[in-house]
C-alpha positions as CSV (number, residue, x, y, z in Angstrom):
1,X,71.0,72.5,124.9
2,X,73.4,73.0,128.3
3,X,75.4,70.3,126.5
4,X,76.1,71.7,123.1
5,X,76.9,75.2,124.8
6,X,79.0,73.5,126.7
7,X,80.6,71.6,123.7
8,X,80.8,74.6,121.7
9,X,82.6,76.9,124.5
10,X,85.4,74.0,124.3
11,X,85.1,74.5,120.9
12,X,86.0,77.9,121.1
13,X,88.5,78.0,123.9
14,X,90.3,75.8,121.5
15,X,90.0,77.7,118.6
16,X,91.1,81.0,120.5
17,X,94.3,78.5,121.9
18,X,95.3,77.9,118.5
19,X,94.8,81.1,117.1
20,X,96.8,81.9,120.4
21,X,99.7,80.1,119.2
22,X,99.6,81.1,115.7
23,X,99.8,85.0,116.6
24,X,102.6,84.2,119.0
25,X,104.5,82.0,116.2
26,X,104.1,84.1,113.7
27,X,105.8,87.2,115.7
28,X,108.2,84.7,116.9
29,X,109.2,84.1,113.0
30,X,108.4,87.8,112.0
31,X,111.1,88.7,114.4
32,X,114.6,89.8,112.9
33,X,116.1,90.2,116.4
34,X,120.2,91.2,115.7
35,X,122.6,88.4,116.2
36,X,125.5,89.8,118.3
37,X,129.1,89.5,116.2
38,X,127.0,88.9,112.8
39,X,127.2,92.1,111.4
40,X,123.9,91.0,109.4
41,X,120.3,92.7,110.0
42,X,117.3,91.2,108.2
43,X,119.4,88.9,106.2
44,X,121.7,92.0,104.7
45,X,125.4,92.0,105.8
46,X,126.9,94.8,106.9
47,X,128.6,97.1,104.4
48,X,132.2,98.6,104.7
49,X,135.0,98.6,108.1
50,X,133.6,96.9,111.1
51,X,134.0,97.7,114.5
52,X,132.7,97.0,117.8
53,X,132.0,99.2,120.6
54,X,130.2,98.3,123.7
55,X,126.9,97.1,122.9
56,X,127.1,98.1,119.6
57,X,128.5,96.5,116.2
58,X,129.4,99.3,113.7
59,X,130.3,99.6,110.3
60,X,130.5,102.4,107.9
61,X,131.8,103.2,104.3
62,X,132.0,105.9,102.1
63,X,129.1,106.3,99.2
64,X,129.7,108.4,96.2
65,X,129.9,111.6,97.1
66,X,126.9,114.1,96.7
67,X,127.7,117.1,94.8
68,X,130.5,118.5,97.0
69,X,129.4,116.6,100.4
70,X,130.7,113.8,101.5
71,X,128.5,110.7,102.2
72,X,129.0,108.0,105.0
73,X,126.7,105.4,105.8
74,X,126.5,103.7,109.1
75,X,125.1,100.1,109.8
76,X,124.7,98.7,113.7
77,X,123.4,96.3,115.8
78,X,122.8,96.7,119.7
79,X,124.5,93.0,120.8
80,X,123.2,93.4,124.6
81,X,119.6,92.3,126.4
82,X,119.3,96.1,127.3
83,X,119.0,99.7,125.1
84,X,122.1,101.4,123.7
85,X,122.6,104.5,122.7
86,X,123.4,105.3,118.8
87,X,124.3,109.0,118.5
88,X,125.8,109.9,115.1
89,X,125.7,113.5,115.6
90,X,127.8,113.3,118.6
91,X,131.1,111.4,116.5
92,X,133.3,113.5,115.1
93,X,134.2,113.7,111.9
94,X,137.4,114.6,110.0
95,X,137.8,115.8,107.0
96,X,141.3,116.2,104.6
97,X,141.5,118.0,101.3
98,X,143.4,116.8,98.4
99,X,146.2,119.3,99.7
100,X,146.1,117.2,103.0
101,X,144.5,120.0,105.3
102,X,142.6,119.0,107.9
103,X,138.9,120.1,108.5
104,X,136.4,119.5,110.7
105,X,133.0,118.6,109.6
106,X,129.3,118.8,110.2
107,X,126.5,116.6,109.1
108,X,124.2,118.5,107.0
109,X,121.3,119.2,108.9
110,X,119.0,122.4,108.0
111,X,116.3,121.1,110.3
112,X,118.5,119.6,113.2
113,X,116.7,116.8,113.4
114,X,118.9,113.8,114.2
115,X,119.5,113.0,117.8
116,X,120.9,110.5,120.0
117,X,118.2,107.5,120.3
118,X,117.8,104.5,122.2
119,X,118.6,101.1,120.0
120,X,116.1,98.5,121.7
121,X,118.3,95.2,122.4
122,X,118.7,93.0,119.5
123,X,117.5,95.6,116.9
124,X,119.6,97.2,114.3
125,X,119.4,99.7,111.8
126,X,121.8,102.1,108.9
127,X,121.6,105.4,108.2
128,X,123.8,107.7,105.8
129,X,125.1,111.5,106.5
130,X,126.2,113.9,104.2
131,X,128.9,115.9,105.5
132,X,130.1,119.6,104.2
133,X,132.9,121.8,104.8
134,X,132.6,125.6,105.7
135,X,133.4,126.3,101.8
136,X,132.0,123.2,99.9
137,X,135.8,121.9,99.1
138,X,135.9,118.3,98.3
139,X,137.3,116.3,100.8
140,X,139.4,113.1,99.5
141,X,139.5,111.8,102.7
142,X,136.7,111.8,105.7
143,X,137.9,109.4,109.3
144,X,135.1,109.4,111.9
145,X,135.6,108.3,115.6
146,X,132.9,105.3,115.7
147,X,133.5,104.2,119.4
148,X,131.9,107.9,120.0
149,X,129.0,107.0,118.3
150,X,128.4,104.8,121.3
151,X,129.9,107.3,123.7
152,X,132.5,105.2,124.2
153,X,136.7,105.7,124.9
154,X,139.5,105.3,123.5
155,X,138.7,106.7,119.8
156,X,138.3,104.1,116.8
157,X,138.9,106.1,113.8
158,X,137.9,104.7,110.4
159,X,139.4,106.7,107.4
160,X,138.0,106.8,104.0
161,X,139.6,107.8,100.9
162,X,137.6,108.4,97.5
163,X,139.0,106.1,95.2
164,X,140.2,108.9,92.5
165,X,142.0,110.7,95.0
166,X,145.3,110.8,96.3
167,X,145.5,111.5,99.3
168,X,148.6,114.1,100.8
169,X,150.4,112.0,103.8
170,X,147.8,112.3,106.3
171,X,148.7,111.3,109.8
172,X,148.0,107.8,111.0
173,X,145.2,109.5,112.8
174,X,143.0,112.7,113.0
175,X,144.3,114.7,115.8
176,X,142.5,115.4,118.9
177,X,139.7,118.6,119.0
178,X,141.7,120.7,121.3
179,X,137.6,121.2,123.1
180,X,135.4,118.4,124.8
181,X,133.1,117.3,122.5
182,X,129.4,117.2,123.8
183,X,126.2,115.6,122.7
184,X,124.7,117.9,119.5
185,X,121.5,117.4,117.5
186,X,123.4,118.4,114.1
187,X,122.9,116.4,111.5
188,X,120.4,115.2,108.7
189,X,120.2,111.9,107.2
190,X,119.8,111.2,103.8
191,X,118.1,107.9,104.2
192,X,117.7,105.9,107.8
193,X,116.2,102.6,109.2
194,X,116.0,101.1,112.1
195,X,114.8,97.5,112.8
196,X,113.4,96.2,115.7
C-alpha cells in the first residue's frame, strides 16, 4: 500500500508540474505585451500621426466630429521595462475656427473623471476625447501638444483639419499659453482601453 501511495504522489507531483507549465504557457501566449517602435497593440496598428515621446509611442487622429465637439482619439504604447505616465488631460489642445481664431479647448468632462495614470511597461491602450469650445463653434482645425501627454519638452504639435474645411492661414504652430500649464483631471472619454 506504502508503494502505490508513493507511486501515486509522483503521479501527482507530475500532474501538478504539467498543469504548472500549461498555466505559465498559456499566460505566456495570452500576453499582448507592446513592442517598442511597432505602433501595434493586440495585433491593431495604430491609427493617424505618430510620435514618440519618452517611453511612450503616440498617435492620434481626428474622428468625425460629434455634434459641435470635436473628437480626437489617442493610441500608445509604454516602450520602457518601467511605468509611464499617460496624462491626456494635462496636453493642451488648440483649437481654430473656420475664420482662423484661435481657441483653447477642454475635454468634455461633466464628471471629471479622467486623470493622469500609470501605463505598466509593455502595455498599451486608446482612448478618444471630445473637445468643446466656450460657445459650441465648430472648430475646422484642433493641434494638441502630444510630448505633454507624457510630460515631456519641447512641444510636438499634431494639427488636424476636418476634411470639408478650409482652414484660414493658421500659423505653422499653436502659440504658446502665456500661463504654465499644470496637471488637471478635466476631461471625459468617450470610449477607453488599456491593455496590459
Amino acid at each position: 500500500m506504502r508503494a502505490t501511495s508513493a507511486k501515486a504522489l509522483r503521479s501527482d507531483k507530475r500532474d501538478v508540474r504539467l498543469a504548472s507549465t500549461l498555466v505559465a504557457l498559456g499566460m505566456i501566449a495570452g500576453c499582448n505585451a507592446y513592442s517598442p517602435g511597432s505602433f501595434v497593440v493586440e495585433n491593431r496598428p495604430f491609427s493617424g500621426t505618430r510620435a514618440t515621446v519618452g517611453c511612450l509611442d503616440l498617435s492620434a487622429y481626428r474622428r468625425a466630429d460629434h455634434g459641435q465637439a470635436a473628437v480626437l482619439e489617442y493610441h500608445f504604447g509604454n516602450r520602457c521595462d518601467h511605468s509611464a505616465t499617460v496624462d491626456l488631460a494635462y496636453a493642451p489642445v488648440v483649437g481654430r475656427t473656420r475664420d482662423g481664431r484661435e481657441v483653447t479647448l477642454a475635454p468634455y468632462d461633466p464628471g471629471k473623471t479622467l486623470l493622469a495614470l500609470e501605463l505598466s511597461a509593455r502595455a498599451g491602450g486608446h482612448e478618444a476625447l471630445a473637445y468643446l469650445t466656450e460657445n459650441d463653434e465648430p472648430i475646422a482645425q484642433i493641434c494638441v501638444d502630444v510630448a505633454a501627454i507624457a510630460h515631456r519638452q519641447p512641444a510636438q504639435w499634431l494639427c488636424f483639419a476636418r476634411s470639408e474645411d478650409d482652414v484660414a492661414a493658421p500659423p505653422a504652430e499653436p502659440s504658446e499659453p502665456t500661463e504654465p500649464l499644470a496637471p488637471t483631471a478635466a476631461a471625459y472619454p468617450i470610449s477607453s482601453e488599456v491593455t496590459p
